[in-house]
N, C-alpha and C positions, 0 to 999 in steps of 0.2 A: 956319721951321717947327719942331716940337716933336717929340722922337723919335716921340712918334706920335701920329696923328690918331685920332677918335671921330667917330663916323656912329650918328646918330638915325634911325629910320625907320617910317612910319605907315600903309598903305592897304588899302583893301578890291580885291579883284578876285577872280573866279574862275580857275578852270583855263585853262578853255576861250577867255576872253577873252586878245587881244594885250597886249605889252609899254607902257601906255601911261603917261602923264603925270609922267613921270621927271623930277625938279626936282633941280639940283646949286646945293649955296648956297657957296661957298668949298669947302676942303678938307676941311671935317670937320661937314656936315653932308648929308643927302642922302635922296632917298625911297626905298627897297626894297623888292621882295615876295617871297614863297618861300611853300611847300609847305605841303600841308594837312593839318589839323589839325579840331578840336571842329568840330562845325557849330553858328554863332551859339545863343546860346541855351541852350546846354547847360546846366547846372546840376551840381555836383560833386555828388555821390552823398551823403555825407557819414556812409559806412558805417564804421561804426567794429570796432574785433577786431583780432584775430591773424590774417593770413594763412600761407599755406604755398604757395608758387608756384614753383614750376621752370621756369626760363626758359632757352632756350637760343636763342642766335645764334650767329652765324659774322662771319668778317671778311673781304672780298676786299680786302685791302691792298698796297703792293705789295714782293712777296719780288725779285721780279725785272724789270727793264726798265728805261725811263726815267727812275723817281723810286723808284728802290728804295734811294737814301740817305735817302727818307722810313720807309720800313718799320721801321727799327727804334725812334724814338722814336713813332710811331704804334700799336703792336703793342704798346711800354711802355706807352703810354698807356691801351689796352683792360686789357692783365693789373692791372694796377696798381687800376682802375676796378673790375674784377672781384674783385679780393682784398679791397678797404675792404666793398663790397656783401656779399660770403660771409661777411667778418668780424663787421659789422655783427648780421648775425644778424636782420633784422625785416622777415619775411615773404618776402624773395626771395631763392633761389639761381642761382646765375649758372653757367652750362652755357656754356663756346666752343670751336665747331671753327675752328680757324684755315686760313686758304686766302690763294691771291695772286691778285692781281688782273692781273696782267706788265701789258701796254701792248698800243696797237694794232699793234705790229711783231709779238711774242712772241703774240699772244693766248690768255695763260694762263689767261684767262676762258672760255674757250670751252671747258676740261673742270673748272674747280672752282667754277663756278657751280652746273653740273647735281650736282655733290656737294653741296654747300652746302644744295640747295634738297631735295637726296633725302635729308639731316640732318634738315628737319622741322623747319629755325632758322625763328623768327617772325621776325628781324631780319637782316639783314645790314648789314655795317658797312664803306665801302667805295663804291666806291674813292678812291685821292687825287686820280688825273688826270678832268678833266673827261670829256675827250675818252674816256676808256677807259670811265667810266662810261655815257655815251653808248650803248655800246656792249652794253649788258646789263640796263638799266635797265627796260627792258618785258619781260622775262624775268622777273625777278624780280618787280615790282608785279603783270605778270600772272598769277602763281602765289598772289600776296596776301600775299605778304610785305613788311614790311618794309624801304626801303634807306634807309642813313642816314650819309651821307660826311663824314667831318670836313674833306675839305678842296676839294671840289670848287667851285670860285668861277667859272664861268660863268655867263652871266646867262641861257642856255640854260635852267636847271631853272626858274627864275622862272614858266613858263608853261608847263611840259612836261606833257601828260598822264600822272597818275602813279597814277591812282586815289587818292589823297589816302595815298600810303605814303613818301613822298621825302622825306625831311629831311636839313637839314645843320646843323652850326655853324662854319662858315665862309663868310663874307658873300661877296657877288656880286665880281667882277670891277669891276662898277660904280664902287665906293669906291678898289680899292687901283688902279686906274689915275687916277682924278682925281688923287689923293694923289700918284704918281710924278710923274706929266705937273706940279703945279705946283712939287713936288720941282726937278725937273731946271730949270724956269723960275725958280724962285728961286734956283739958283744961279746963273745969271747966263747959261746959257746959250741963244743964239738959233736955233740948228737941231740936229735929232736925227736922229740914225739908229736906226735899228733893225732886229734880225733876228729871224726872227717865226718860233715854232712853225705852222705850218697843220693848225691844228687848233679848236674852240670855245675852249679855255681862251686858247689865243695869239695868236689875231686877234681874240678878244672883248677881251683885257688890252690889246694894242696899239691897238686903237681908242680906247678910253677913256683912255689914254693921251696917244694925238692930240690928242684933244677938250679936253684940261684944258690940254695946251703949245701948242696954236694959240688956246686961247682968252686964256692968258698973253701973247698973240705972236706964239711962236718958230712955227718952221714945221718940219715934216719934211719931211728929204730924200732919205731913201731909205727902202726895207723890203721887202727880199727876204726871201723866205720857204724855209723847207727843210719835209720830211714827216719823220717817226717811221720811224725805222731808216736814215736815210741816214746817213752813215759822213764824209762830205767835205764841207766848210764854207767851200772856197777861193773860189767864185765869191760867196757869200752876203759872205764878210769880203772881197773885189775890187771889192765894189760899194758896199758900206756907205763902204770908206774912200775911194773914188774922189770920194765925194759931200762930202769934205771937213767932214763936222759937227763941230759946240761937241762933243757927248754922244754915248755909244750907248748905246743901252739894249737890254739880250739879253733877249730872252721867251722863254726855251728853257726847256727840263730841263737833264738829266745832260751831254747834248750839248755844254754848254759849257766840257766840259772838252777836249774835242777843239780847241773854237773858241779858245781860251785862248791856246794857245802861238802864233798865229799873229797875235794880236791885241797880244801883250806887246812893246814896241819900237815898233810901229808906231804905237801912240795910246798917250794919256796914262793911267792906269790913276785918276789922280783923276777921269777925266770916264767911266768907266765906272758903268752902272748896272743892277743884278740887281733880281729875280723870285723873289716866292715857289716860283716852280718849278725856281731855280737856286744860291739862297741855301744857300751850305753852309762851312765851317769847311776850306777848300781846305788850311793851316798847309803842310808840305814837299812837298806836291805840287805845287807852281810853287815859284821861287827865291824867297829870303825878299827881302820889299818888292815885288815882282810887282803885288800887289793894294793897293799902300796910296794910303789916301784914296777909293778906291771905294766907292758906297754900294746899298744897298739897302732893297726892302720886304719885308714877308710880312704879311698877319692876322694879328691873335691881339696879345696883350700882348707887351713887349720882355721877352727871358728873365729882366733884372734887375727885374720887376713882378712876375712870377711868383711871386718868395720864394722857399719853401722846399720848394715843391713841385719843383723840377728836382735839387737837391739828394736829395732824397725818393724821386724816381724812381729815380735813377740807382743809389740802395742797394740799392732793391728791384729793377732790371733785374737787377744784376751779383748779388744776390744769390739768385737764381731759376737762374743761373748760366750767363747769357750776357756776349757784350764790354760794355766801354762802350759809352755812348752816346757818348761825347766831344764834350761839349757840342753835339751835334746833339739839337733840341726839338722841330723845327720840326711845328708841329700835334699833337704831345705832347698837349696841352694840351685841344684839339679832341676829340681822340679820349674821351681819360677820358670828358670833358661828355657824351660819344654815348650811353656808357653807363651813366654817370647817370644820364641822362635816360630812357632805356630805361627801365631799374631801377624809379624814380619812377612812369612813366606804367602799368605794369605792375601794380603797390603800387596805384595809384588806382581802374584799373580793376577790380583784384584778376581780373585775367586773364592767362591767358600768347598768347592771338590775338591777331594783328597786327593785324586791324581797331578790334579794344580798346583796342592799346596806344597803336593810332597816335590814335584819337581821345580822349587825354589829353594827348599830347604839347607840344600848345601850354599848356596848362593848366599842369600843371610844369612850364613856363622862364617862368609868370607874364606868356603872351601872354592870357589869358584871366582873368574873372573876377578878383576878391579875394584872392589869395591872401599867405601869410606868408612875406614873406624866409627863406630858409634856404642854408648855405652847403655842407652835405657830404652825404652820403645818408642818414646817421642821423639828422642834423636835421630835414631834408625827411622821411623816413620817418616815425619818432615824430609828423610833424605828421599826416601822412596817417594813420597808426593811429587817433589821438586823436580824429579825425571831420573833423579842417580840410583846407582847401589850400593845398598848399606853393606854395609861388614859387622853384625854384633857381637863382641865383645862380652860375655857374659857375667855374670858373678862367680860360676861356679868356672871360670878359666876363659881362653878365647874361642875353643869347640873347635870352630873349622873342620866340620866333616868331610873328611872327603867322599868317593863316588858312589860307596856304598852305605853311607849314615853313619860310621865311628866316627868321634871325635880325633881329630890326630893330634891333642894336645891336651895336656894331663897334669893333674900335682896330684901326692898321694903323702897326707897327713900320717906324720906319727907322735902320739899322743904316749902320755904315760898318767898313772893314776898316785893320785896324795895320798894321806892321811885317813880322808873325808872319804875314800872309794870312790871319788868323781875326779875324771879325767881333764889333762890340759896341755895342752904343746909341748913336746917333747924337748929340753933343751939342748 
């Protein structure tokens, strides 16, 4: 398999209607739906002028909890989005209250959403975990705002009633489990374990995972499950290795840093395999070679497809005058696109209301209509002044939402770790 796989995706469904006629064709192709967008038919305005629009959103991301070593390449990714757009200068300024989104342990949600939403942001941006966003997701649509996650990959939202306000740019769980599941089978191995977040994002990732390695074969053999906030992993890794498998594969968050030390010795660290929900740059926090030869996924391009933007980032994080990033990206990439797209749909509508923005949203990422390739917000801007419509193009892929807000266009990074326990493009 090739560091990473690409996912095509094309159908009509509503809201309201179930999860159906899901087709897997090998590893890198597959059918997807998501969140809503233009209602067919629409026609771009094709108003041409100057605008002047103040827009302001918020981000519930996460400062604290489970995946809050996503927070700060995600948080780069919004400022970073926001400073090209203000730069820019052509027709929108960008207004952000920033807030956390914690997790369902902490639920740091449950008092900076009601600030967020008593800010008067048309958008929110957020959260990373499925599972957490679960959790506030009709809060927010019900108020008529805007929610729009870079990294929520459940296949949950796919059919959620959202009032057509949910969007993301990170593909379903769907894709990067097939991808694992025939990952793990082509390396050779015939049964798996697994240890499973109980939660949408980690028994949705685990299933799909099954489905691609039993369909390869191999069979699993185990898959104990833990909840958000439990502390101890002895029985979970008791059971996994009692089960004797080729592979394991950890569906966790952060948590797998507790699970680590107990795992290191006992199984082989090349047949270990990570999760976008766990994938991080571990380097002297386990002994050097701990991790090597372990591999993993996440969405989104391999950081060396990225170019120059992670370079790019990282000047303007530390230069803003926070830490490094230390080569942590993960949904970096994701995020900017949110507000890009924002930006864009905003520009088109020539509104700052969320029901405005959201119904152009498909429209700029070129899920709709004719529009003109473009690569960054001045380009897509300038086209939208000029009377046309943009198509953007984004960093983290081409988007193209279709009618209900999924991306129907995908890569899904597979990484493996050195020496050093820090990860790099799979060869």
């Amino acid at each position: 398999m090739s560091a990473f796989a690409k996912a095509f995706a094309s159908r009509s469904r509503t809201r309201k209607a179930g999860l159906v006629g899901i087709a897997l064709v090998g590893a890198s192709a597959l059918v997807l739906s998501g969140c809503a967008a233009a209602d067919e038919g629409d026609e771009p305005s094709g108003d041409t002028g100057a605008r002047d629009l103040s827009l302001h959103i918020g981000t519930a991301l996460p400062q604290t909890g489970n995946l809050a070593f996503l927070g700060p390449p995600e948080n780069a990714g919004v400022a970073y989005a926001v400073s090209m757009v203000n730069e820019a200068d052509l027709g929108v300024t960008l207004e952000v209250t920033v807030g956390d989104s914690g997790d369902t342990d902490n639920k740091a949600y449950e008092t900076e959403i009601p600030r967020l939403l008593g800010e008067d942001v048309a958008a929110i941006i957020g959260a990373a975990s499925s599972g957490t966003s679960l959790q506030f997701i009709d809060q927010v649509v019900g108020e008529g705002v805007i929610m729009f996650s870079p990294a929520n990959t459940s296949d949950a939202f796919t059919s959620y009633e959202d009032n057509n306000l949910y969007f993301r740019t990170a593909p379903s769980d769907v894709l990067q489990g097939e991808v694992l599941g025939n990952l793990i089978a082509e390396d050779g191995h015939q049964t798996l374990g697994m240890i499973v977040l109980n939660d949408s994002y980690g028994t949705g990732l685990a299933k799909y995972t099954q489905e691609a390695f039993e369909a390869a074969g191999g069979e699993v053999v185990a898959q104990p499950m833990y909840n958000t906030g439990d502390t101890s992993f002895d029985s979970q890794i008791s059971e996994v290795l009692a089960a004797d498998p080729d592979a394991i594969a950890l569906i966790t968050f952060e948590e797998v840093k507790t699970m680590l030390p107990n795992l290191i010795g006992s199984f082989p660290a090349e047949n270990l395999y990570f999760v976008d929900g766990n994938l991080t740059q571990f380097g002297d926090q386990l002994p050097a070679g701990a991790l090597e030869g372990a591999k993993g996924t996440y969405p989104g391009l391999n950081v060396e497809d990225l170019g120059s933007f992670t370079t790019d980032l990282e000047a303007f994080w530390t230069g803003e005058g926070n830490p490094s990033l230390n080569n942590e990206y993960t949904y970096a990439a994701e995020s900017f696109d949110a507000v890009i797209l924002l930006a864009l749909a905003a520009l088109a509508a020539n509104s700052t209301e969320s029901a405005d923005i959201a119904g152009k949203l498909q429209e700029v990422s070129g899920g709709s209509g004719d529009g003109e390739t473009c690569t960054t917000y001045e380009q897509c801007a300038q086209i939208i002044l000029d009377g046309g419509v943009a198509d953007y193009d984004g960093l983290s892929g081409p988007i193209t939402f279709d009618e209900v807000g999924d991306p129907t266009e995908a890569s899904i990074g597979i990484y493996q770790f050195g020496p050093d326990n820090n990860y790099t493009a799979a060869e």
